[in-house]
N, C-alpha and C positions, 0 to 999 in steps of 0.2 A: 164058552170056549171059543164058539167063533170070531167073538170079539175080539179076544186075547192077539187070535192069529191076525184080525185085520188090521189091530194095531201098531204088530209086530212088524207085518208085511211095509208096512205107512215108514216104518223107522229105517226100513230093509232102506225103502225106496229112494227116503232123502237121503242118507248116507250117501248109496251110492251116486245120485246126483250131484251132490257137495263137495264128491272127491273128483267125478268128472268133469265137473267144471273147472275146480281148480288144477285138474292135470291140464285141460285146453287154455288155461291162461298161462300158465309157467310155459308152456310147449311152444306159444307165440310170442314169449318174451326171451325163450331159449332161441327160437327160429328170426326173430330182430337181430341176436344180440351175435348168432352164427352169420346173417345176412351181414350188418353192419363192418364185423371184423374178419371179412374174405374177398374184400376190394369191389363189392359190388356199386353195382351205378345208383349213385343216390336219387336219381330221376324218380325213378321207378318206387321210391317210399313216400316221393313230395303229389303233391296235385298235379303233375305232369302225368296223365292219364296213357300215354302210347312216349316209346323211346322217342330223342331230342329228336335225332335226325329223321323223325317225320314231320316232324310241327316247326324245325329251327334250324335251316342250313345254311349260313351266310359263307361265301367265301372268306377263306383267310389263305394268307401266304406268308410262310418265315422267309423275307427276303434275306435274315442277316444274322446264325446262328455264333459267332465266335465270342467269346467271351473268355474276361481273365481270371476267370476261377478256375470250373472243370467243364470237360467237355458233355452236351445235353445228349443223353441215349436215347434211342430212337423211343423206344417205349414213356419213355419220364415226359422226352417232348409229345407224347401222343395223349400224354394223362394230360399238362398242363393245356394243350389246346382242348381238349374235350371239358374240362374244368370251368375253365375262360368262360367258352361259348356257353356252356349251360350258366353262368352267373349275369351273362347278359339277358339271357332268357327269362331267368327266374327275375331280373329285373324289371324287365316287358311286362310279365304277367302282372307284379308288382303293382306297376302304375296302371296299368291295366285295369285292374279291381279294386288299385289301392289296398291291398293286403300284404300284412307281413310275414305270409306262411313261406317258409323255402329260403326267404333271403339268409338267416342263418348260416345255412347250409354250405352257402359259397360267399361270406365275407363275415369279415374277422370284425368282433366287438364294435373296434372305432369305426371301420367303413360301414358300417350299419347306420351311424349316426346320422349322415345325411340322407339315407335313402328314406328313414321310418318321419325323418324332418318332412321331407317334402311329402310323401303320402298322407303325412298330418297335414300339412298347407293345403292339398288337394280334395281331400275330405271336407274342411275346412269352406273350401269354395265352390264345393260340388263339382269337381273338376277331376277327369281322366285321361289318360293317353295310351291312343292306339300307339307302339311302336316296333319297327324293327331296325336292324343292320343287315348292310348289306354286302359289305363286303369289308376287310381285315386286311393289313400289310403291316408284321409286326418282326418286329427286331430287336436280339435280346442284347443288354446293358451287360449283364451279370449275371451268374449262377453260382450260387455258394458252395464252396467244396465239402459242404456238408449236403447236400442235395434238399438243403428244404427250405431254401429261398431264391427266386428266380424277378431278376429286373428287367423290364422289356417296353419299348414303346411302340406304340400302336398308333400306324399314320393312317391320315387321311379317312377315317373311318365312313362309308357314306350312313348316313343315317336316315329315316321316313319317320314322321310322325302325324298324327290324326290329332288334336286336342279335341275336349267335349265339352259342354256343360250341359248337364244330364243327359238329354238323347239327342243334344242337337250339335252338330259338326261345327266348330266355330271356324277351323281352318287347316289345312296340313303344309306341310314343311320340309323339305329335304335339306341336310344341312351335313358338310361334312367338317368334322372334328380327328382332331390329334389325340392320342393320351400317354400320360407314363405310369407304366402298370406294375406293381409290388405283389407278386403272390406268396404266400406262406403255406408249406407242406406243414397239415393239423390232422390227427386223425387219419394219415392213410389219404388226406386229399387237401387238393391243394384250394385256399381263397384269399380271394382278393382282399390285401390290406390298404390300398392304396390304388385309389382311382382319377388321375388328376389331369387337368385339361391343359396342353400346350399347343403351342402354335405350330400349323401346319407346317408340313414339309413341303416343298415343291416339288412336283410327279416331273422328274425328270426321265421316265420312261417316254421312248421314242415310238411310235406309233404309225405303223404305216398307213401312207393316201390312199384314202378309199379310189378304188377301180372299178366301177360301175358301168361307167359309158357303152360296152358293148351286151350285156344283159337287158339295159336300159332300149337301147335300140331294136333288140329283139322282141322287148315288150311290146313295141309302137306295132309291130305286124303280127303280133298273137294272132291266130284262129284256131283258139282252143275248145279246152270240154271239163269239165268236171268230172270224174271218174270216179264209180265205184264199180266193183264187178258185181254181175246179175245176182249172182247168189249169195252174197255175202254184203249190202248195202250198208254202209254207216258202220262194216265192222271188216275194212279191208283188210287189215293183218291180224284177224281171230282164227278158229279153230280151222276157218274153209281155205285159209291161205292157199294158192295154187298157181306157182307162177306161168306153168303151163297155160293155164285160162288167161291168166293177165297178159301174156304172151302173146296170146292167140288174140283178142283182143286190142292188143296197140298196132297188131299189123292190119287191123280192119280199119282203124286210126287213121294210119299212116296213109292206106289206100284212099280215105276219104278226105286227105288234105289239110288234116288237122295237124299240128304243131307242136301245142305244147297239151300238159292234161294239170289238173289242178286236183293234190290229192290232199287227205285231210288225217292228220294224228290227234288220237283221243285220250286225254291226259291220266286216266285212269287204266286204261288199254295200256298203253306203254308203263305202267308201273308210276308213274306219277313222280316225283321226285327223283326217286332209284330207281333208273329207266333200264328195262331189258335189253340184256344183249340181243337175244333174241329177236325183241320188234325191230331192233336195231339193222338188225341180218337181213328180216324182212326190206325195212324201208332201203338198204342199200339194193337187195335185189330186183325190186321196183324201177330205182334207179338205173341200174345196169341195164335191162330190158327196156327199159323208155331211151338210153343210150340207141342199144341197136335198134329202134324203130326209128332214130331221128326225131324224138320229142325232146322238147323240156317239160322239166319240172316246178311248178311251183307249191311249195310246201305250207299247207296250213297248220301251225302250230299248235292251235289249239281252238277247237271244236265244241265240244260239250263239256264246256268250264265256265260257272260262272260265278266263281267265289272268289274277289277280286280283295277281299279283306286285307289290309298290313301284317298281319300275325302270318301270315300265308304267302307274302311276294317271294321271302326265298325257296319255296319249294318251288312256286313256277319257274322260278331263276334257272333252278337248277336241272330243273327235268327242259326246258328249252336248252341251254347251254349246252348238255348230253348231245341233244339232238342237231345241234350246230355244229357241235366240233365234230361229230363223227361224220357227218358229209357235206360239209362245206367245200371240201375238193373235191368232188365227185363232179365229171364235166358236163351230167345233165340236170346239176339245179341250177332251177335257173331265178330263185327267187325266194323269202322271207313273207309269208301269211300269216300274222301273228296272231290274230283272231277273227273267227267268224262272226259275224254280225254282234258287234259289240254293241252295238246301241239299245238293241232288243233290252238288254240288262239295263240301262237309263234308270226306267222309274223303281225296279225292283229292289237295285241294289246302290243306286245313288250316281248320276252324270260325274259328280267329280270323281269319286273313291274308280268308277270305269276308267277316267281320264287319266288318273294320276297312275295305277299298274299300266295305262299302254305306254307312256310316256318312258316309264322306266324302261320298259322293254324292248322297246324300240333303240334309248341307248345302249343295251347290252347285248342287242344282235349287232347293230353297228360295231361295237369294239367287238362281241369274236369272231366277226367274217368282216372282214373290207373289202370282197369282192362282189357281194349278191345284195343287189339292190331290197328295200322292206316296204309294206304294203300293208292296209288293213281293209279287211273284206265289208264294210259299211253293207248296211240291209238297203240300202234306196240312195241313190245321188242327190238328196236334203243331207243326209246325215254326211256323206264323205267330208263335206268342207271342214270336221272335228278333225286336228293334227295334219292338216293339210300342208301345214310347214314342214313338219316335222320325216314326214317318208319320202320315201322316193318315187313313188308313182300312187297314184289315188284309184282305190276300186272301189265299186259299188256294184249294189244288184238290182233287178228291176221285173217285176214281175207282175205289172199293170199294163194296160193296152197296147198296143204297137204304135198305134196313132198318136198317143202322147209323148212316146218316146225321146223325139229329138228338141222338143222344147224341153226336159227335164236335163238333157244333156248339155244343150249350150247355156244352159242358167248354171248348173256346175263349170262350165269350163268356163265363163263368163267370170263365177266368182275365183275359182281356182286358176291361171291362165298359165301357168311357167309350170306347171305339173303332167307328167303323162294321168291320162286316163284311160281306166282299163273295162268295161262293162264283164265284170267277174261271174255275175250268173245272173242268167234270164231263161224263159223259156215259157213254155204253155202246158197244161195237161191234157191230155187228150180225153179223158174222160167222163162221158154221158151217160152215165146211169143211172138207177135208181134215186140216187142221194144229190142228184146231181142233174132232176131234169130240164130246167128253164138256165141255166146258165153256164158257160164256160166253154170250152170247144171239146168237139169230137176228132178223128182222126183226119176230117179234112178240115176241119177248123183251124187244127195245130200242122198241117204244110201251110193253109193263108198266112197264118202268125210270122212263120218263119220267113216266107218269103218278103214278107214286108219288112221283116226285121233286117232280112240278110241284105236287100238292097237298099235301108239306111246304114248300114253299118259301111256298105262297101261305098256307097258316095261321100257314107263321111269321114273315110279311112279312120274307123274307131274298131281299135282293137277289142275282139270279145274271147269267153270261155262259154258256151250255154251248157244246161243241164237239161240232159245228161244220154248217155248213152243207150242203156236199157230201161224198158219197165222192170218195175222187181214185184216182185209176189208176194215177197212179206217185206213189211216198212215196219220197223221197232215204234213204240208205241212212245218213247221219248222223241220222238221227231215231228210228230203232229198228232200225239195224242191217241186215244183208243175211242172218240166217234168218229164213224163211219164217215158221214157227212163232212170230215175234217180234215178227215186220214185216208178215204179213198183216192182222192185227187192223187195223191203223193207216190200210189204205184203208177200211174199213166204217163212219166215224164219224158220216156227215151224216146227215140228216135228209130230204135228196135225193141221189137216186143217182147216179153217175158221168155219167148222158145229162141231168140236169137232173128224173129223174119223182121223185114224192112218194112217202115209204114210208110204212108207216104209222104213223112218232112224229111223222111232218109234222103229224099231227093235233092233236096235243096241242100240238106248236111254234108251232103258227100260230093259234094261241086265246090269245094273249097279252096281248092288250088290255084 
């Protein structure tokens, strides 16, 4: 009898498994088939793991909407640009892996045929491509009065690319192209049937004279500081924001002579790409108060970034652009810091793939400000002479002896000579502790430092910022790490101590006038 029932039970059981299973396959073939036909973003079904506009922002601009069909509604032109850009993306990935998952998606039978051509060449040769765009200027031909085919050319497209053969870089490329582009409404979405290469336009956009020269000149007599507030270090516009403190703070500044302050945005902090209004609010207010104290400002763009990859230039593109346009009139910047210590990155992430994101960025702060001179923060005056053409004043940091100082100096200005230079951060820690007995200075170690520093600095009218204002009490553990032996040094930097009292290189700091 028992048997009977466990047999029975055995039958109960697959049943009802056989039927739950097949409810959960119909239910996500029913949940495709409702997804598919309710206009959703086909991103989000392809290996595109997070929406475009995290991984894929290139500028575009419809310079030239008329056409002698019918007229584009805002929403149909907002599907065809979002269409577009993700088919150029799905083409990146593409060559990228050389796969042909997604291409489908956004181009029609025939334009598929060259794309699945060359990832067959590719394969073929062992050969990939890092790529992206970077910016768009497109203008439409035609729109059918039937709304499901749209003709448009695409100028000047800038383009980047990495080539590989297996893991190794053979060279990369920026090159900018034309196209005339055919897209076909299929399905609820529109792809590209027609991708075809023509000859450039000429950018007859007028472009105002860079105006630097009095930013420039301000440079030459910097006697600045590196700024972060005591309590809040390497996280100046997070939860402790306070501009009363920062406040309170630039007028101790300003009492001691100092100029300008050198602050720093962290690209994840400000929302990375899709930059907060908020931090935005923040850095203006920053701004404003560094106004009434009589400083300038010079801005470090970016901080703790060091993913310099193609598939990723237009996000930085776009989270620095944000951060340009919103105060570039503002009368106390006084200057473009596009990265701190970029070289650090060299061996990790490759000298050229560093070289070739600052290169770019350097010209996309030049075209959206023309009036605030650009700068990059080099770790040591060896590394500045990287782009030395290319910016408008050379900085470096230096955080080896006082005594070797002005040979390290006149060997940069030696090889650099028609460039300002700017000594962007130096300084000593005062710290003899435990982890720290036989070497480095104590608090009268670090007034010696200064004083020797500040009377080269002053005979050799070489503009500085030193670090930093306060000791801080807690150092995040991305800045030097979690040994003590590493990371102790890095609360001992200021010039006042953790409570707000003066040590004694306050003395020498505060004679700056």
């Amino acid at each position: 009898m028992a048997f009977k029932l466990n047999k029975t039970l055995y039958r109960i059981i697959i049943i009802v498994t056989f039927v739950g299973v097949n409810a959960l396959i119909l239910s996500g073939i029913g949940s495709a088939w409702v997804f598919l036909n309710t206009g959703a973003d086909r991103t989000s079904m392809l290996h595109l793991e997070v929406p475009m506009d995290e991984v894929y922002r290139p500028s575009i601009e419809w310079t030239d909407l008329e056409n002698p069909g019918r007229p584009i509604e805002e929403q149909t032109l907002g599907e065809i640009t979002n269409d577009y850009l993700n088919a150029w993306h799905v083409r990146n990935i593409a060559f990228k892996k050389n796969d042909y998952y997604g291409v489908e998606d956004f181009y029609t039978d025939s334009a598929r045929v060259r794309l699945y051509d060359n990832i067959d060449l590719n394969l073929k040769n062992n050969n990939w491509y890092k790529r992206t765009t970077l910016s768009h200027k497109t203008a439409v031909d035609f729109y059918s009065t039937d709304g499901t085919m749209v003709v448009f050319k695409d100028y000047n497209v800038e383009e980047y690319q990495e080539i590989y053969t297996g893991e190794e870089l053979l060279y990369a490329e920026k090159d900018t192209t034309s196209y005339h582009v055919m897209m076909l409404l299929e399905d609820g979405f529109w792809r590209i049937r027609h991708l075809k290469e023509i000859e450039n336009s000429p950018d007859t956009t007028k472009i105002a004279d860079r105006n630097i020269n009095s930013k420039i000149e301000k440079i030459k007599q910097l006697k600045g500081i590196n700024y972060y507030p005591k309590d809040s270090p390497w996280d100046t516009f997070g939860k402790r924001f306070n501009d009363t403190v920062i406040d309170k703070d630039f007028k101790i500044l300003q009492k001691m002579g100092v100029n300008a302050i050198r602050i720093f945005v962290q690209y994840e902090d400000f929302g990375k790409s899709m930059v907060a209004y908020k931090k935005i609010n923040s850095l203006k207010k920053i701004l404003d108060l560094a106004e009434q104290n009589n400083l300038d400002v010079l801005i470090t763009l970016f901080d703790f970034y060091g993913d310099y990859d193609v598939s990723n230039w237009t996000l930085t593109h776009r989270h620095a652009e944000a951060i340009v346009n919103a105060v570039k009139e503002h009368p106390a910047l006084l200057g473009w810091d596009l990265k701190n210590e970029p070289d650090l990155d060299f061996e990790s992430r490759g000298r050229l793939r560093v070289l070739g994101w600052l290169e770019q960025m350097i010209a996309n702060i030049k075209k959206w400000d023309r009036n605030h001179p650009v700068t990059i923060g080099w770790s040591s005056p060896e590394a500045a002479v990287e782009l030395a053409d290319q910016v408008d004043f050379v900085s470096y940091h230096y955080y080896k002896e006082a005594s070797k100082f002005k040979v390290a100096h006149h060997k940069l200005a030696k090889a650099v000579p028609t460039k300002p230079k700017l000594l962007q951060e130096y300084g000593v820690s005062s710290y003899k502790g435990l982890w720290n007995l036989y070497r480095g200075a104590n608090e009268q170690g670090q007034l010696e430092y200064y004083e020797e520093m500040q009377a080269i600095l002053s005979k050799e009218k070489i503009p500085f910022m030193f670090w930093t204002l306060y000791d801080f009490e807690k150092v995040p553990s991305s800045v030097a790490g979690s040994l003590p032996w590493k990371s102790k040094k890095q609360h001992f930097f200021g010039c006042l101590d953790s409570l707000g009292n003066p040590k004694p290189s306050f003395k020498v700091l505060s004679n700056l006038k």
